[in-house]
N, C-alpha and C positions, 0 to 999 in steps of 0.2 A: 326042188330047191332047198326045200327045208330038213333034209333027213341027216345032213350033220348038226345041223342047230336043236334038232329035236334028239337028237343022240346025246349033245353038250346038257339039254333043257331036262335029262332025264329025271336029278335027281330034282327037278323045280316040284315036279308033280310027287312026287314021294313027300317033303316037304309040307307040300299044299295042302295035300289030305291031312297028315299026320296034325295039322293046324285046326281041322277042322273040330267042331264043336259034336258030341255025340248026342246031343240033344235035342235033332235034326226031328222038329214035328211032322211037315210035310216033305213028300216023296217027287210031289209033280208039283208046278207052278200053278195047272189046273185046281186040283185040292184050295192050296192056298188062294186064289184069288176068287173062288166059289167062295169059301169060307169067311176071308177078311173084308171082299166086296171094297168098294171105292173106286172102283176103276171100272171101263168096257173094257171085251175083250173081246177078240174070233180067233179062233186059229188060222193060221198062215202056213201052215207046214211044214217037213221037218228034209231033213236029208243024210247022206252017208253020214256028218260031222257031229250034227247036233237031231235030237231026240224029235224037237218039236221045236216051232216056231209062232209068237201068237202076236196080235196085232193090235194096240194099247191104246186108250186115249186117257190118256188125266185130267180129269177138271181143275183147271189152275188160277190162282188168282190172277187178273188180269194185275193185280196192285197187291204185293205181301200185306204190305203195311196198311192196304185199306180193302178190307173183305167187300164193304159196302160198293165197292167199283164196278165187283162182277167178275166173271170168269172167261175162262176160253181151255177147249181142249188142246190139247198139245199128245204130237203122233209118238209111239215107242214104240219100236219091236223087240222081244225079251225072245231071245234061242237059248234052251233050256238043255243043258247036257245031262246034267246029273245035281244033287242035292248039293252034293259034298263037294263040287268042285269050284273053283274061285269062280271070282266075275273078271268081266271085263268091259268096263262103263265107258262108254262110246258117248263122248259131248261132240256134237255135231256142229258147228258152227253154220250153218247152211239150213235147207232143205234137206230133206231124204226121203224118195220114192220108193223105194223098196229095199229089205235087210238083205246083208251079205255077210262073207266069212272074212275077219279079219286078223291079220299076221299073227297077235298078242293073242287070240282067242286059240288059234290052231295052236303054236307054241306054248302057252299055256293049259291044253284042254279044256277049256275052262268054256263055261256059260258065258252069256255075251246079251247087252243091254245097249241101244242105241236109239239116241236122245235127238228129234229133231228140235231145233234152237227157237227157242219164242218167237212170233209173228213170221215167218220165214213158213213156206209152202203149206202146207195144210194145218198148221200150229199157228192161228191167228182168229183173234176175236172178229166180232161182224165187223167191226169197222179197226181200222190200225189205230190204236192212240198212240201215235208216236213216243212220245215224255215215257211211258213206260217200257219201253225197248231200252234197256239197260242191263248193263253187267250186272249189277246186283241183284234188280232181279229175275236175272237168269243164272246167275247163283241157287238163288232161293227155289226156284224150279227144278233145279238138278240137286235141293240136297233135300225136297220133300220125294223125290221119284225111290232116289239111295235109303230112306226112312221106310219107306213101302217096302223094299225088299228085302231090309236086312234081318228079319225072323225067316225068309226061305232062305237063303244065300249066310250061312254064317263063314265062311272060308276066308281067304284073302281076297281083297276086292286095289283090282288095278285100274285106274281112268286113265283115259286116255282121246287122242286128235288127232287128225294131220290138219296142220296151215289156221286155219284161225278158228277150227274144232279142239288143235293143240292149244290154243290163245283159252280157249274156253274152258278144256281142262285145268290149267295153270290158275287162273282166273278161279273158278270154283275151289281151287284145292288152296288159294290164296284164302276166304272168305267162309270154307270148311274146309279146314288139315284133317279133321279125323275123320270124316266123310271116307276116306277112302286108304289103305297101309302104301298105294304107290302109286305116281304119275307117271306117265311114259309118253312126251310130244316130241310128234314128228313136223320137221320142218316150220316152227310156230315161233311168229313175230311176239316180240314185247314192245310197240310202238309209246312214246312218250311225248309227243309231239303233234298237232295236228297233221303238218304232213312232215314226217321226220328227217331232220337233213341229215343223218346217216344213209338212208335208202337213195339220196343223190348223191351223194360220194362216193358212194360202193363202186360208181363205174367208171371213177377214174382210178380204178386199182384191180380192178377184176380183170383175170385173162391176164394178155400180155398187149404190149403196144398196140404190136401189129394188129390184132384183133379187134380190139377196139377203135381204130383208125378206117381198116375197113367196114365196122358197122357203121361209123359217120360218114364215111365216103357212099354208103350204100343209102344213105337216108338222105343226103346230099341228090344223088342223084335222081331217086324217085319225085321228088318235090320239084326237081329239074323238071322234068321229064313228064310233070303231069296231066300237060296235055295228052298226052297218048297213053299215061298210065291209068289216070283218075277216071276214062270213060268205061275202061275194062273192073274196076270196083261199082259204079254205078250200074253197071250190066249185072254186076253177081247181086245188088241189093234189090234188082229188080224183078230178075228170077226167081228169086228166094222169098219175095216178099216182105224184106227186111226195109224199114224205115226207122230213120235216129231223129230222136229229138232236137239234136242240134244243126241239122241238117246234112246231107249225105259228104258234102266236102269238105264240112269241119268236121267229120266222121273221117275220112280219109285221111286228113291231118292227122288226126289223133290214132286215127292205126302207126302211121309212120312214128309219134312220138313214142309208143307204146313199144315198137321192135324191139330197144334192147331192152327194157326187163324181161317180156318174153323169151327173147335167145337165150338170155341166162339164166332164167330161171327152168328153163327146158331143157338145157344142155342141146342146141342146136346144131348142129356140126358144121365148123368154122369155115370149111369144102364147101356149105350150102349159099354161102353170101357170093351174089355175084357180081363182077368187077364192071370198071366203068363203059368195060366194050360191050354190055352186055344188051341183048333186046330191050323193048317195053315190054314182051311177053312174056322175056325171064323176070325181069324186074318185080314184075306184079306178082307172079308166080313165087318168089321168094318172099316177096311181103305176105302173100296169103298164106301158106304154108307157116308163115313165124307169129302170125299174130289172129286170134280169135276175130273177126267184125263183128260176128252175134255181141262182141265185150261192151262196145256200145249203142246199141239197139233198142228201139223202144220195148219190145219183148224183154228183151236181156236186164234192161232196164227196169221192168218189174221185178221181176226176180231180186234183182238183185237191189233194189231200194233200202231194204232193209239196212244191206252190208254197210253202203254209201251212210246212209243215214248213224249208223253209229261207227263207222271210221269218222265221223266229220263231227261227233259229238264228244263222243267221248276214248275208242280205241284207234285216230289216230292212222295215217296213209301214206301214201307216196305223191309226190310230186314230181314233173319231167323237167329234166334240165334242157333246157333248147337253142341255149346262148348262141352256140355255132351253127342252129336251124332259124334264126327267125329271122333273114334275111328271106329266106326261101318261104316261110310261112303267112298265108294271107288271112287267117282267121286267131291263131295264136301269136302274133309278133314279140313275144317276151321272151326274157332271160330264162326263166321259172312258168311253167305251167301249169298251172291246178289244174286234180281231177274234181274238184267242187262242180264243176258242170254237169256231173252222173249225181250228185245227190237229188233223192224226191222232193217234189212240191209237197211242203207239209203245211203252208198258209204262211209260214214265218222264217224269218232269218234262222240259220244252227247254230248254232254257239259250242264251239268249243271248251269243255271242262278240263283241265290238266289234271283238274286232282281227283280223277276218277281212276286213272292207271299210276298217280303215283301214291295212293292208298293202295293199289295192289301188290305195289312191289314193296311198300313199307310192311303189309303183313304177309311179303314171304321171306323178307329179311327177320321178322321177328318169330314166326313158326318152324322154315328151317324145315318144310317139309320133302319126305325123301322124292326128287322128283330124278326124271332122267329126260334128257333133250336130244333127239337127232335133226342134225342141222349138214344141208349139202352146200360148201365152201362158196362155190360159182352160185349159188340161191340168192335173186337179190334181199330176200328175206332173213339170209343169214345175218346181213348189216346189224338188225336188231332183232338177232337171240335171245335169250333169254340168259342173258351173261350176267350175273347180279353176285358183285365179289362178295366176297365174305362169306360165305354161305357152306356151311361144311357137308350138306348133302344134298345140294345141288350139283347135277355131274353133265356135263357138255360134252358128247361127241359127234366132232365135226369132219365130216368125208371132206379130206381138200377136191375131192371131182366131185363129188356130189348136185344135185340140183332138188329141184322141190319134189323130186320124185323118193328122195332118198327113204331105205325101211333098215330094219334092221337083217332082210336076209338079201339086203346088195351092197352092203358097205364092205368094208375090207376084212376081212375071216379073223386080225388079230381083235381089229376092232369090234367085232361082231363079239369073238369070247367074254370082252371085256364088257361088253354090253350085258353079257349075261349072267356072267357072274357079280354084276352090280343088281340085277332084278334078283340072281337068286340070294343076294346077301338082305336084303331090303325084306323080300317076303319070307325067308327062313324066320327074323328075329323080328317081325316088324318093326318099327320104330324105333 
């Protein structure tokens, strides 16, 4: 897939090096992290791409601002190619079980750093203190990790996301511009809102009529129909093991409100919706196929606490529009449906902060740093891009087919060059 992009990428890596500082102490990431200490490490192993793989923990302020709070380890995997070659800063927005190769690293040959996000899977103090699960400082964690490496790593250093990893590089590079010579987010929301009414708009314009007609005709009818459809979900949570907080029928509900931003953010194929003649067994069958139920789950539900917890605080979510379902709805009957029902029990009401995202975009209007955005048109995520006018090197390109899956080696080939020759303009001259 990528051997015309790494054809176009040739002269990135000529470039790259030629940037490099010749004052390079250490050879291996071992050396250096023997010598400077501050960190665990093991090795993790290495493969065809990259040299060696090793597997991180940082002692981290549980609180920047208050050493006295206490710490917590937070997980890295550092894939170590070579001295001289760039990086490539992986903010995770998530969890992450195990390091992989990504797009920007193979296209760039570059070493490769990947950041699981504070309190999120194995990156959490003994106990969550919620109040500190914030942007900022999770900022602060991702520009003490960039401080540790930058006497191994003098080269060009790219950060980068997909989806609210994207959010988090953008975020960090808002909070440190110099942290890093380039940003590069794929598919990543700039929410402003608790739950943003661009992301309910989006679906009265996305697609074409017809499509959109038949997803309400199809979400119409399963709620019909769900005497014979709603026992075949309760059958797969039984099997599975799966139990929801809210209970398995308001579970069901909330899969059917949930269809179409998954259709569209998946690029579902429009062939897949089936019509009013259709079984209870197709019916169901297309609902499962189009939407995750692990999404609200009590399992799922752990995991993902964190997410909920700071979309509801301070980055901000989606809400379902249901105006033309809640006649059919017995647990949601509204116009508007919050997802505030998936936020954790933290003992207290959340509170929404506005001006936690609109200090982020106030200091990326005033740093101007060189950032690049891939964004898929049909993505309900595309609503709120990272579109901040003014800005002379901020650069947006958006696949009109695209979905949340979009990269830089499946968009459109013009599109693609032009992607490239903006990263190799960015990292020839830095800033």
């Amino acid at each position: 897939m990528f051997c015309r992009i790494k054809a176009l990428c040739a002269v990135l890596g000529v470039i790259l090096l030629s940037m490099t500082s010749c004052a390079i102490k250490y050879n291996t990431p071992l050396a250096y992290m023997e010598e400077k200490g501050g960190v665990a490490f093991e090795r993790a192993g290495g493969d065809d791409f990259f040299e060696s793989t090793y597997l991180l923990w940082f002692e981290q302020p549980i609180d920047h601002n208050n050493p006295a709070a206490g710490t917590f380890r937070q997980r890295v995997w550092l894939s170590h190619k070579s001295a001289d070659a760039p990086v490539v800063f992986i903010t995770e927005g998530y969890n992450v079980t195990k390091p992989y190769k990504s797009e920007l690293a193979e296209l760039l040959e570059a070493n490769q750093i990947i950041v699981e996000h504070r309190f999120y899977g194995e990156s959490c103090p003994d106990s969550v203190l919620w109040g500190y699960l914030t942007i900022k400082q999770s900022a602060m964690d991702l520009h003490n990790i960039v401080k540790y490496f930058r006497k191994l790593y003098r080269s060009r250093w790219v950060s980068t996301g997909i989806s609210k990893g994207g959010t988090t590089a953008i975020i960090h590079r808002a909070f440190y511009p110099d942290d890093v010579d380039l940003t590069v987010s794929y598919v990543a929301p700039l929410n402003f809102a608790r739950e943003d009414e661009r992301l309910i708009s989006f679906f009265d314009k996305v697609g074409t009529e017809e499509i959109r007609a038949r997803i309400r005709d199809f979400q119409i009818e399963v709620l019909s129909r769900r005497d014979s459809i709603y026992p075949r979900f309760a059958a797969w949570a039984r099997a599975n093991k799966v139990s929801f907080a809210m209970g398995p029928e308001a579970a069901f509900e909330l899969a059917v409100l949930e269809y179409p931003f998954s259709f569209w953010q998946w690029c579902v194929p429009p062939a897949s919706i089936p019509g009013k003649d259709a079984s209870a067994k197709e019916l169901y069958a297309a609902l499962y196929r189009g939407v995750d139920f692990r999404y609200f789950s009590r399992l799922e539900g752990d995991r993902m606490a964190p997410y909920f917890y700071q979309a509801y605080t301070q980055l901000g979510h989606y809400a379902y529009n249901a105006s033309y379902l809640k006649q059919y709805l017995k647990y949601y009957p509204y116009d508007i449906v919050s997802s505030d029902i998936l936020t954790p029990d933290t003992g207290r009401a959340l509170y929404y902060d506005p001006s936690a995202m609109e200090e982020v975009r106030h200091r990326l209007i005033i740093n101007d740093s060189p950032m690049i955005h891939l964004v898929g048109a049909k993505d309900p995520w595309s609503a709120t891009m990272a579109d901040i006018p003014g800005l002379r090197h901020n650069h947006l390109f958006v696949d009109p087919e695209g979905c949340h899956h979009t990269r830089i080696g499946n968009i459109p080939q013009t599109m693609r060059e032009l992607v490239l020759d903006v990263m190799n303009l960015y990292l020839k001259r830095g800033r």
